[in-house]
Kinemage of the C-alpha trace (Angstrom):
@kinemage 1
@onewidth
@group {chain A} dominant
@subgroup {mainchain}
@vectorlist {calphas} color= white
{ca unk a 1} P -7.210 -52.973 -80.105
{ca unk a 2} L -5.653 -49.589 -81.116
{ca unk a 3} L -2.281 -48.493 -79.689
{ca unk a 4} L -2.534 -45.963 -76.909
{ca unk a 5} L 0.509 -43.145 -78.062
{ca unk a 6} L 3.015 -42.884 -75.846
{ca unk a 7} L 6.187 -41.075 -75.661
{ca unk a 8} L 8.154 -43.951 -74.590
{ca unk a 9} L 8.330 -46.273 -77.248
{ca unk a 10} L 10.566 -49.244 -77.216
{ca unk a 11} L 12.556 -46.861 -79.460
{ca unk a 12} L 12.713 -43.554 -77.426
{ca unk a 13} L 13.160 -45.718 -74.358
{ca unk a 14} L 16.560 -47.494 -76.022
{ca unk a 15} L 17.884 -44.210 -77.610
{ca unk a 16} L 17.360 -42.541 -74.194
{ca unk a 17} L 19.581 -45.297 -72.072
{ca unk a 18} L 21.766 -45.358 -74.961
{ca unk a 19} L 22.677 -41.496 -74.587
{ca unk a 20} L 22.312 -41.549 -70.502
{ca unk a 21} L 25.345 -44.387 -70.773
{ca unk a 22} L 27.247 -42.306 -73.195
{ca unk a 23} L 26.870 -39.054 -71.139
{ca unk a 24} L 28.159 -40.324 -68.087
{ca unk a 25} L 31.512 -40.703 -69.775
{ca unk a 26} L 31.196 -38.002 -71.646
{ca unk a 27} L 31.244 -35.884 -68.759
{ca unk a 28} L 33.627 -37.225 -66.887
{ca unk a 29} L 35.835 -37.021 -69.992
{ca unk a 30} L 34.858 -32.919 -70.627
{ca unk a 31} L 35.257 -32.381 -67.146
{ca unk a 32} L 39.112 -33.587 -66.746
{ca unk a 33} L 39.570 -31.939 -70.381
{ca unk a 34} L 38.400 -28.765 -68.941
{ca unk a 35} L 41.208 -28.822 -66.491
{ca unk a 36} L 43.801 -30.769 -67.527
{ca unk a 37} L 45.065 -28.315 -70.373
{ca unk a 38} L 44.952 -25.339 -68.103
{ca unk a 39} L 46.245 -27.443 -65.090
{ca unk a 40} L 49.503 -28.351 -67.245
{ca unk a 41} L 50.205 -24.643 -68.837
{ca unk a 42} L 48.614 -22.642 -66.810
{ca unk a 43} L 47.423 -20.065 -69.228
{ca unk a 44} L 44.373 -19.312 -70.587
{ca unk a 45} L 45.214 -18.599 -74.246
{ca unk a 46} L 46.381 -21.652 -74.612
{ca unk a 47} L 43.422 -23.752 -72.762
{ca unk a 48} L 41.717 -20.943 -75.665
{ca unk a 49} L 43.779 -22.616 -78.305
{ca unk a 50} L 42.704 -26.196 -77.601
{ca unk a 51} L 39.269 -25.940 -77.605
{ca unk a 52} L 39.443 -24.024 -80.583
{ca unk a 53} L 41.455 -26.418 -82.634
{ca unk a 54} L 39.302 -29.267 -81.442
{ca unk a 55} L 36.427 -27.687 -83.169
{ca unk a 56} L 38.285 -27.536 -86.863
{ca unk a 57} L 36.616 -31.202 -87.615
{ca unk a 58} L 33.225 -29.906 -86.304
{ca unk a 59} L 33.288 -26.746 -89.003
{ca unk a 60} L 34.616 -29.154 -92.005
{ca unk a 61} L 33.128 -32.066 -91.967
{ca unk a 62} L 29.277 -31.522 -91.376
{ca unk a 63} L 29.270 -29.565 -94.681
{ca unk a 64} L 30.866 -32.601 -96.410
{ca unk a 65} L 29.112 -35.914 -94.842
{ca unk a 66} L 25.386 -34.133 -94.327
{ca unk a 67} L 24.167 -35.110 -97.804
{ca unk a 68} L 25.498 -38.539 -97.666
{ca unk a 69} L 23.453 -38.859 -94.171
{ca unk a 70} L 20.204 -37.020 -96.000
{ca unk a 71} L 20.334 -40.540 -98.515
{ca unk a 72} L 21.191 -42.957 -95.982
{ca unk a 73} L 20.308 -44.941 -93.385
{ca unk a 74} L 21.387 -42.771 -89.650
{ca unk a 75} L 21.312 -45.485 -87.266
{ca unk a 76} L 24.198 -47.783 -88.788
{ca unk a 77} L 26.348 -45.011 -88.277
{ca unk a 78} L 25.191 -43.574 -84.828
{ca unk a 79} L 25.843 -47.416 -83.595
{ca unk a 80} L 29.410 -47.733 -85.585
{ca unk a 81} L 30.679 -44.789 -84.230
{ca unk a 82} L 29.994 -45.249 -80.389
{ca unk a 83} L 31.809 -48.608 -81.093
{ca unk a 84} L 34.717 -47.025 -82.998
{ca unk a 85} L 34.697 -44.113 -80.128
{ca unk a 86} L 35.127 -46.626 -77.455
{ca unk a 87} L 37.804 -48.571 -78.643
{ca unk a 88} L 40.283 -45.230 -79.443
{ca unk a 89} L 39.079 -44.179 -75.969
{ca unk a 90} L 40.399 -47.681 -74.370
{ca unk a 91} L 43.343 -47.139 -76.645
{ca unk a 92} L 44.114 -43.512 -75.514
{ca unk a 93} L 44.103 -44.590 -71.896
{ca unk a 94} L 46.324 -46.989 -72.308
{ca unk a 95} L 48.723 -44.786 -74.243
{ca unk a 96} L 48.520 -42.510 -71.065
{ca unk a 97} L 49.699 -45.169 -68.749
{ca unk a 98} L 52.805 -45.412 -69.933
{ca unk a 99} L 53.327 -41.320 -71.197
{ca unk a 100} L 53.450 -37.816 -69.458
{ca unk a 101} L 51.353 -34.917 -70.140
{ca unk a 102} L 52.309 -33.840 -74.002
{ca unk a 103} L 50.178 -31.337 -74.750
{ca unk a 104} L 50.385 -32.112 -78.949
{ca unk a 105} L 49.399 -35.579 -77.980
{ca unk a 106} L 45.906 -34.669 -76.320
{ca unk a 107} L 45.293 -31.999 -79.038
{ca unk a 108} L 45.598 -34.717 -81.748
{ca unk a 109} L 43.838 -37.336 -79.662
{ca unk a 110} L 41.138 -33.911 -79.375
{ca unk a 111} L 41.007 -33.454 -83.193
{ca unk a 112} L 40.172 -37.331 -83.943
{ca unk a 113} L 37.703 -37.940 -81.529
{ca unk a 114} L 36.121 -34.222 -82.652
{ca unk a 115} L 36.090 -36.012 -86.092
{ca unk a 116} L 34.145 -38.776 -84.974
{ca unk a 117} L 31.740 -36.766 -82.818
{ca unk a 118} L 30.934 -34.338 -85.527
{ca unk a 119} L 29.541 -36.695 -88.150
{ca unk a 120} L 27.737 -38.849 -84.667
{ca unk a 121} L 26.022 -36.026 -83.094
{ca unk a 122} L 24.838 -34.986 -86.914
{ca unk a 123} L 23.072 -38.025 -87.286
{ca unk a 124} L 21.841 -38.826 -83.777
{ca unk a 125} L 20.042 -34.787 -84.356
{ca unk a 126} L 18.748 -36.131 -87.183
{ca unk a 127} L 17.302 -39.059 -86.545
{ca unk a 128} L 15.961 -37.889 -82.838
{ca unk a 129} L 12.856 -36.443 -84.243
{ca unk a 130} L 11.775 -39.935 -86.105
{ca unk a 131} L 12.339 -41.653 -83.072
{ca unk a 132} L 9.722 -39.315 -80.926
{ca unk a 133} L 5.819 -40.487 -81.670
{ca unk a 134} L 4.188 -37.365 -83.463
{ca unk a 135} L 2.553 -35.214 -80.625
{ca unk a 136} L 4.933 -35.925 -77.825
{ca unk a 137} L 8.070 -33.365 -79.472
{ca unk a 138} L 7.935 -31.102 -75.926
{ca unk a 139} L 8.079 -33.676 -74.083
{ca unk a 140} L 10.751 -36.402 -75.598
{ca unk a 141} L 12.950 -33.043 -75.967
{ca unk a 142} L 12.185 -32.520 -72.353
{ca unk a 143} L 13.695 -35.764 -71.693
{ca unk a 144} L 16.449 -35.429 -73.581
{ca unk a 145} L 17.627 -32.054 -72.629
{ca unk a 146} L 17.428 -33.343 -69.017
{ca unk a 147} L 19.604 -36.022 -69.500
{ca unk a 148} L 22.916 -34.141 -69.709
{ca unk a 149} L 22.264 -31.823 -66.554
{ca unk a 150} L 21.043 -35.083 -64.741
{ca unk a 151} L 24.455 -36.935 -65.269
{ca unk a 152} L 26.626 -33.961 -64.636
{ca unk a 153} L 25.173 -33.385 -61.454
{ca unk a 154} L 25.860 -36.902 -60.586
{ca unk a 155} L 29.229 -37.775 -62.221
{ca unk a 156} L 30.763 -34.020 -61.833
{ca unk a 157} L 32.067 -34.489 -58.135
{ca unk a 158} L 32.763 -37.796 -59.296
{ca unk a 159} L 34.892 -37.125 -62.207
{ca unk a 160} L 36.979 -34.266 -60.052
{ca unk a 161} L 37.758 -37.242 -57.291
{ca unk a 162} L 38.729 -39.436 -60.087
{ca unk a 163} L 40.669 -36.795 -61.924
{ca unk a 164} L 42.511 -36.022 -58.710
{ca unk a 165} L 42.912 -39.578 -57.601
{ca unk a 166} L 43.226 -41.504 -61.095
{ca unk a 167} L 44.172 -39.333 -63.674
{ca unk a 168} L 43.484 -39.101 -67.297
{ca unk a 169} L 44.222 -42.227 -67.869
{ca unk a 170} L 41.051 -43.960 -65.802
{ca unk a 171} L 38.558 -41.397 -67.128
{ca unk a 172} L 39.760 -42.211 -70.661
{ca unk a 173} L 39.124 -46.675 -70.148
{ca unk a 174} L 35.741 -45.604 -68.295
{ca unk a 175} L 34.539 -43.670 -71.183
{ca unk a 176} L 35.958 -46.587 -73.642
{ca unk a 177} L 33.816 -49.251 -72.055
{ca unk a 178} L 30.905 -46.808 -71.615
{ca unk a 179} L 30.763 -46.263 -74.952
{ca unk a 180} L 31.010 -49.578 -76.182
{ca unk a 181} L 27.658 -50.844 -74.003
{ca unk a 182} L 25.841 -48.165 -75.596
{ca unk a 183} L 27.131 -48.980 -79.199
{ca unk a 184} L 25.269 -52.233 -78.162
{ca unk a 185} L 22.224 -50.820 -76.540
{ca unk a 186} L 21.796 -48.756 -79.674
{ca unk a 187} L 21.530 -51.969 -82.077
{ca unk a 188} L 17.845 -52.980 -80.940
{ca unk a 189} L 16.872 -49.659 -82.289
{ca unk a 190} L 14.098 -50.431 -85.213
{ca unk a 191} L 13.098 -47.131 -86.977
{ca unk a 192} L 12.098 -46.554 -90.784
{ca unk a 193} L 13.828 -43.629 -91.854
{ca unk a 194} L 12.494 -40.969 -94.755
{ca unk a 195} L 16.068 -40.944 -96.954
{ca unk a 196} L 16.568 -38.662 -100.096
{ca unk a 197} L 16.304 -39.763 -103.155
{ca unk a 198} L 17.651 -43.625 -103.288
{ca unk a 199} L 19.976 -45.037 -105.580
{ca unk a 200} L 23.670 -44.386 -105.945
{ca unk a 201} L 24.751 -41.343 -104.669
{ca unk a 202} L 26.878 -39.488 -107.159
{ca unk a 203} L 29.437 -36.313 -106.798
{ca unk a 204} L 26.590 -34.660 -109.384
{ca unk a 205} L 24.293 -35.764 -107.028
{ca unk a 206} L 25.851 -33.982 -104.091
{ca unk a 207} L 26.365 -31.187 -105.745
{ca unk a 208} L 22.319 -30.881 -106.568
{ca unk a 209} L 21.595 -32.011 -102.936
{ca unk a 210} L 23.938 -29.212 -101.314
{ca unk a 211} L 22.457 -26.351 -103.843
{ca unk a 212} L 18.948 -28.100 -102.805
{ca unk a 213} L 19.732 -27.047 -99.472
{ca unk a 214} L 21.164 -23.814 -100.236
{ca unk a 215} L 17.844 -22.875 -101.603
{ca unk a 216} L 16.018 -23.859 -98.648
{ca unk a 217} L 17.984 -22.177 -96.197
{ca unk a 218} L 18.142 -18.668 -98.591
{ca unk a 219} L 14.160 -18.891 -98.494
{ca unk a 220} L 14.093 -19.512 -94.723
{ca unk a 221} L 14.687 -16.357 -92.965
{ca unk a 222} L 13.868 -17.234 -89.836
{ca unk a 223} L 16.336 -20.446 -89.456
{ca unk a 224} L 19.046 -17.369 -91.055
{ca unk a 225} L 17.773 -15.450 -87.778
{ca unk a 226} L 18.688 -18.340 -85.124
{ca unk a 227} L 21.355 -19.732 -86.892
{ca unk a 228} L 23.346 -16.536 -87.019
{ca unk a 229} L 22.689 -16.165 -83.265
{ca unk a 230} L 23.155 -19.503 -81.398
{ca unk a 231} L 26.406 -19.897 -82.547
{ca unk a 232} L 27.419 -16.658 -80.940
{ca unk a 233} L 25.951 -16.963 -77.687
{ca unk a 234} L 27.564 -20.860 -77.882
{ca unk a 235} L 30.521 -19.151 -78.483
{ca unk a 236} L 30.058 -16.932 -75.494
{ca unk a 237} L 29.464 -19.585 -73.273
{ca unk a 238} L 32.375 -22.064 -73.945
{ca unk a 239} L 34.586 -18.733 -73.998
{ca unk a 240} L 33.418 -17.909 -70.977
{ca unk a 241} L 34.164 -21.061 -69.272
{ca unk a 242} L 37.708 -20.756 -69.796
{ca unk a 243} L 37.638 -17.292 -68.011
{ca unk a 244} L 35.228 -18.927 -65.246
{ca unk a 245} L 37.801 -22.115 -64.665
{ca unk a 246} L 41.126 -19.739 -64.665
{ca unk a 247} L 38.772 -17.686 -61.964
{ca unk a 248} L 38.357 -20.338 -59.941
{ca unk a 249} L 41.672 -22.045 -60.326
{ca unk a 250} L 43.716 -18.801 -59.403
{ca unk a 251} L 41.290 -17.317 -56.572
{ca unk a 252} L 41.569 -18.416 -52.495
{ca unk a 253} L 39.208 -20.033 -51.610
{ca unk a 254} L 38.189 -21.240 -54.044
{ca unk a 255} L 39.572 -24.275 -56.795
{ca unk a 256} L 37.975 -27.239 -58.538
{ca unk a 257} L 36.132 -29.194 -55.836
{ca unk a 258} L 33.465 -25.991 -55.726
{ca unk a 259} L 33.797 -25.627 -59.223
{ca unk a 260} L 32.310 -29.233 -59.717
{ca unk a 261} L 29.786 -27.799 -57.600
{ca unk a 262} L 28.202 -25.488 -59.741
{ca unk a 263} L 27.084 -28.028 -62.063
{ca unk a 264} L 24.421 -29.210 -59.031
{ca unk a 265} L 23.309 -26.228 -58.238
{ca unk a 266} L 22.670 -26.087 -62.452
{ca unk a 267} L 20.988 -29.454 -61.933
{ca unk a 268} L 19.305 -28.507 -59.274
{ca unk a 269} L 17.438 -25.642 -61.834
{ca unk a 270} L 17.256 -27.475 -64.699
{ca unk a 271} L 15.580 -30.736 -63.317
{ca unk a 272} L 12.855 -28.016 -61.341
{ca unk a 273} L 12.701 -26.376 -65.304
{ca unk a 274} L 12.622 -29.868 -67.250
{ca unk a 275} L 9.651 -30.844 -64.801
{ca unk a 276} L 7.441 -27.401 -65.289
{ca unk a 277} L 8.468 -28.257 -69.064
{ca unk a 278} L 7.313 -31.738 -69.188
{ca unk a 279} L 4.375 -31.021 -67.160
{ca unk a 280} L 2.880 -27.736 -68.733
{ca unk a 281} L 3.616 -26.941 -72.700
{ca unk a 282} L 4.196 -23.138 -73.279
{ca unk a 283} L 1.500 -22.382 -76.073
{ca unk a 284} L 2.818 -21.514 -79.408
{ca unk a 285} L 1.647 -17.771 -79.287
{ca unk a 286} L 4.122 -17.671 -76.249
{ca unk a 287} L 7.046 -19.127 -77.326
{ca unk a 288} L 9.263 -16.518 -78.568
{ca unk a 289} L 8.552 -14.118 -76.068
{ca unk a 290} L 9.620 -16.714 -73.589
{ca unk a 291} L 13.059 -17.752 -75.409
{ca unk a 292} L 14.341 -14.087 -75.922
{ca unk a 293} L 13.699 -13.385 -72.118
{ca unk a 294} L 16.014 -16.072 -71.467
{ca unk a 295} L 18.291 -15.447 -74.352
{ca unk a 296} L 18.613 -11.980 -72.238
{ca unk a 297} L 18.378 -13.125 -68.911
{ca unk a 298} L 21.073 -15.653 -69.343
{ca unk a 299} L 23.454 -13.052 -70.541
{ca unk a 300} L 22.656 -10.794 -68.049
{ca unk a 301} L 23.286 -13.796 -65.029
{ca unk a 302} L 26.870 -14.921 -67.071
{ca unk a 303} L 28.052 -11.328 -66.967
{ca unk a 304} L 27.284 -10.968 -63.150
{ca unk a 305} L 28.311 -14.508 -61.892
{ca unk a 306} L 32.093 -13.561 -60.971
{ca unk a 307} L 31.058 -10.702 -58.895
{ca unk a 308} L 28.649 -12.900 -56.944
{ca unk a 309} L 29.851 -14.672 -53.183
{ca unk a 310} L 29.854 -17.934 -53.724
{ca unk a 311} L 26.615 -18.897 -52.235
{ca unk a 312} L 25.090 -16.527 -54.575
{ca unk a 313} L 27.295 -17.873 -57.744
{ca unk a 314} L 25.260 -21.315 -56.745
{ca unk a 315} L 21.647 -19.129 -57.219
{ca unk a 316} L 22.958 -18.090 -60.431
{ca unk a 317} L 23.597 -21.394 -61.738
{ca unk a 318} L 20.299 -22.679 -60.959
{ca unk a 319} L 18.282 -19.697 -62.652
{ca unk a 320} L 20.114 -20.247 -65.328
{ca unk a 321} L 19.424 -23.713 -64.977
{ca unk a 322} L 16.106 -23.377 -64.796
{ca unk a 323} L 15.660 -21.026 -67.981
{ca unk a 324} L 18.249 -22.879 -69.945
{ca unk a 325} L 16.268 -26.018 -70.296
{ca unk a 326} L 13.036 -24.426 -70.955
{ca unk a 327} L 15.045 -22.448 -73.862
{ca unk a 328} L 16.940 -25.018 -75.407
{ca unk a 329} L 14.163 -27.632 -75.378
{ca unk a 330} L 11.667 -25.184 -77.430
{ca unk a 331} L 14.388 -24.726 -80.122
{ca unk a 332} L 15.397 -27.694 -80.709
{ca unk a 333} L 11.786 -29.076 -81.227
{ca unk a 334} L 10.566 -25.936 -83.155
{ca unk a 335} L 13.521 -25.801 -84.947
{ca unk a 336} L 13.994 -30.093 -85.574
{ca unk a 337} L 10.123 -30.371 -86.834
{ca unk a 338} L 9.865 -27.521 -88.448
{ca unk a 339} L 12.519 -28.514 -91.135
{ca unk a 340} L 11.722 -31.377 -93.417
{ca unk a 341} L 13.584 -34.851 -92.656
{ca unk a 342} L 15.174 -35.220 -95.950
{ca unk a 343} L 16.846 -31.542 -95.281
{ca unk a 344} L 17.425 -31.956 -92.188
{ca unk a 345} L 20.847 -33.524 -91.928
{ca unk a 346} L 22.492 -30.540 -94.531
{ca unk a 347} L 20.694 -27.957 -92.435
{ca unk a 348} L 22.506 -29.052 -89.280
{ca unk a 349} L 25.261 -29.593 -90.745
{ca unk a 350} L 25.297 -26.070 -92.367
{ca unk a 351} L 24.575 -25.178 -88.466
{ca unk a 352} L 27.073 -26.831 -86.899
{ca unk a 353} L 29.595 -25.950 -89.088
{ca unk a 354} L 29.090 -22.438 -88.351
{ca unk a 355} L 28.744 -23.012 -84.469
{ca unk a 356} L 31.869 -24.626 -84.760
{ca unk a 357} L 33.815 -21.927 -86.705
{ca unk a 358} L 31.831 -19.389 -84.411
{ca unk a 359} L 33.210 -20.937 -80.778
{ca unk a 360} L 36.622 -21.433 -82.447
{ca unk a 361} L 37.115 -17.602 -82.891
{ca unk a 362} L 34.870 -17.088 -79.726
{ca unk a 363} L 37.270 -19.670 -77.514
{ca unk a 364} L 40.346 -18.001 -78.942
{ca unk a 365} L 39.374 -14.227 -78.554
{ca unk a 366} L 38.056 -14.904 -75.304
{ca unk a 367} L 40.920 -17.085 -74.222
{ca unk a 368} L 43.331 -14.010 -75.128
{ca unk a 369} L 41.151 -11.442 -73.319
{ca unk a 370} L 41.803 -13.462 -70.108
{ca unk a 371} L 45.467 -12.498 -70.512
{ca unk a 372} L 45.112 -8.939 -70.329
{ca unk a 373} L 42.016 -8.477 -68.253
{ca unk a 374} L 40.543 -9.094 -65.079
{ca unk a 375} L 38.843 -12.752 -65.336
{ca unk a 376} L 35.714 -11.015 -64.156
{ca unk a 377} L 35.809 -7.853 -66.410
{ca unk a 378} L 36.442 -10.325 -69.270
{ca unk a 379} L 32.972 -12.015 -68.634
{ca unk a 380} L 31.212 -9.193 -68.098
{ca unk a 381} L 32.510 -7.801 -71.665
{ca unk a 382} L 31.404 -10.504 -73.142
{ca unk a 383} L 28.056 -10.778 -71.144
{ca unk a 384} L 27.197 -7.101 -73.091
{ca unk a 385} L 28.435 -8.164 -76.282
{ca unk a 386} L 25.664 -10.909 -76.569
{ca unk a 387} L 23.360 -8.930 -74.714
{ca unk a 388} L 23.471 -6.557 -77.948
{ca unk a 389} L 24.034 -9.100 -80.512
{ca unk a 390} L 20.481 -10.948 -79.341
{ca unk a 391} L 18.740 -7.520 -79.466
{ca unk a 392} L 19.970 -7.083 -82.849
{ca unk a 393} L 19.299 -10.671 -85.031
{ca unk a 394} L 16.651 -12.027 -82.400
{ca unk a 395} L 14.398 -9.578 -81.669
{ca unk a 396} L 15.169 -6.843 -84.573
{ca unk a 397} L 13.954 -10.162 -86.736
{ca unk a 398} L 11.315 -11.235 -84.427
{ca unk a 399} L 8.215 -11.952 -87.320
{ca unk a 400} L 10.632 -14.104 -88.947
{ca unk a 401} L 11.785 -16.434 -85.768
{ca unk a 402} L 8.206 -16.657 -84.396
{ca unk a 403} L 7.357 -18.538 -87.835
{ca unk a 404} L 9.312 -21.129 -86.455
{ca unk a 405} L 9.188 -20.368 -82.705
{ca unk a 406} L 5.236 -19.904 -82.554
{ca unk a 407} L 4.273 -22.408 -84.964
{ca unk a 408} L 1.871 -25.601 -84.140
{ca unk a 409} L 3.725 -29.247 -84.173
């Protein structure tokens, strides 16, 4: 009897726990990291600074290990680095029993962990796609954009009690422990993967594989396109935060408690988005006219949001909730199937290395901006700036991003 096709395969079934047990760490741990810098200095520059350095491994290293994970098998490594993560994040908390806040201490602790979850989250992209059955893209990237938005919603209000409560210190042996059950949830994964050319992989080698994908990306002017914009509006966004979190940390009335709060009214959006998503596919001829509405939309609600009461702020969120899942799930699938599998590890790579180097200078020049500007002005800047940077690489290039927007997987 044939196989009916389903999305949830043993395999997409395991990968999917496996990231909903490392996410609920993970955002407990970004939460408290969000605050704790700013809470301890009390200035945005250098809250600015430290996400900015913690991005240097993220703009070195995909350039160097993406050809190695192009020839080689993904999953090994996606499973040896949750493990390897969890133990320096039991190791780290323990450290911070015993120690003060030193603020060279977390961005060291930042830079090695970055390390680590540079050359992970390139190969968990990369395999993803081989992991989805062929017809069900919209949907398993549905899922997996959800998952993120689900957990914050959940664990946000939980991670500000336990910040405020616990400390560092607890967050950091909860995301250890986390991370080690999903290291072990991850080894029952069973996927053939489409590797490079086998054999041993020499320095000439490399060199041929990286000008291989040099090629590729030169002829491709459509990935040129998104990958020159994304990293800007990413940019944007994390910059923004800082300006959003110093709003809410200096204004009455407000503070973190309804800070955590805007991450359900964001759930609240995306999981209403994710199901429309799930539940009705936006047909190819559609697509880019739907992602640069939001591209613009989004910029327009970020640049607004501090001017907003609060009840309002909360509406913003979930528009942009809504939108924002819709958006990122159609790139990710056009943008994952459309390139081949043995280039697909140097093309993110390439892409993350330039989203990091991107948020770095975005983080930093934002971050300084909040010291001589209204918090509110500052966003609102920066809401125009991307505004005009969309119109001019999105849309001004639109034949070339609907090639890979508008096209049939």
């Amino acid at each position: 009897m044939e196989r009916k096709a389903t999305l949830w395969t043993k395999n997409f079934t395991i990968i999917t726990l496996g990231t909903i047990i490392s996410a609920i760490g993970g955002t407990a741990m970004s939460f408290a990291l969000s605050f704790v810098v700013f809470d301890n200095s009390q200035s945005t520059l250098l809250a600015g600074i430290f996400n900015a350095v913690s991005m240097i491994p993220a703009l070195v290293l995909p350039v160097v290990v993406s050809p190695y994970l192009d020839h080689f098998r993904r999953k090994p490594v996606i499973v040896a680095l949750d493990c390897l993560n969890g133990i320096l994040y039991l190791l780290f908390g323990l450290y911070l029993m015993g120690h003060p806040f030193q603020y060279s201490a977390y961005m060291a602790f930042s830079l090695v962990i970055s390390s680590i979850g540079t050359v992970y989250n390139l190969a968990y992209t990369s395999l993803y796609p081989n992991l989805v059955e062929e017809g069900f893209s919209q949907k398993g990237y549905t899922v997996s954009g959800m998952i993120y938005p689900t957990v914050m919603m959940v664990m946000t209000p939980v991670a500000g009690y336990l910040y405020t409560k616990l400390g560092m210190e607890f967050i950091c042996l909860m995301e250890g422990a986390l991370l080690l059950l999903a290291s072990a949830v991850e080894t029952q994964i069973k996927v053939e993967e489409k590797l490079g050319e086998k054999g041993r992989f020499s320095l000439q080698r490399y060199v041929e594989d990286m000008k291989e994908g040099i090629r590729y990306f030169k002829q491709e002017k459509g990935l040129q396109r998104i990958y020159a914009y994304m990293p800007l509006a990413q940019g944007a966004s994390d910059g923004g935060r800082s300006l959003i979190i110093a709003y809410f940390q200096t204004t009455p009335g407000l503070g973190t408690a309804l800070y955590a709060w805007f991450t359900v009214a964001e759930f609240v959006g995306r999981t209403i988005g994710g199901l429309v998503h799930y539940n009705f596919e936006i047909k190819p001829n559609r697509r880019f006219s739907f992602a640069y509405m939001v591209y613009q939309t989004y910029s327009v609600m970020d640049g607004i949001l501090l001017w907003l009461g609060y009840p309002l702020m909360l509406a913003n969120r979930a528009v942009c909730g809504f939108l924002g899942i819709n958006s990122a799930t159609l790139r990710e699938s056009s943008v994952q199937n459309y390139i081949p599998d043995d280039k697909r590890a140097k093309l993110n790579g390439f892409s993350n290395a330039i989203m990091s180097l991107t948020v770095m200078v975005c983080c930093t020049v934002i971050g300084a901006l909040g010291e001589v500007v209204d918090y509110r002005v500052g966003i609102s800047l920066v809401s125009m700036v991307q505004m005009t940077l969309c119109y001019l690489i999105v849309f001004r290039g639109r034949e070339d991003v609907k090639g890979i927007y508008n096209r049939k997987w």
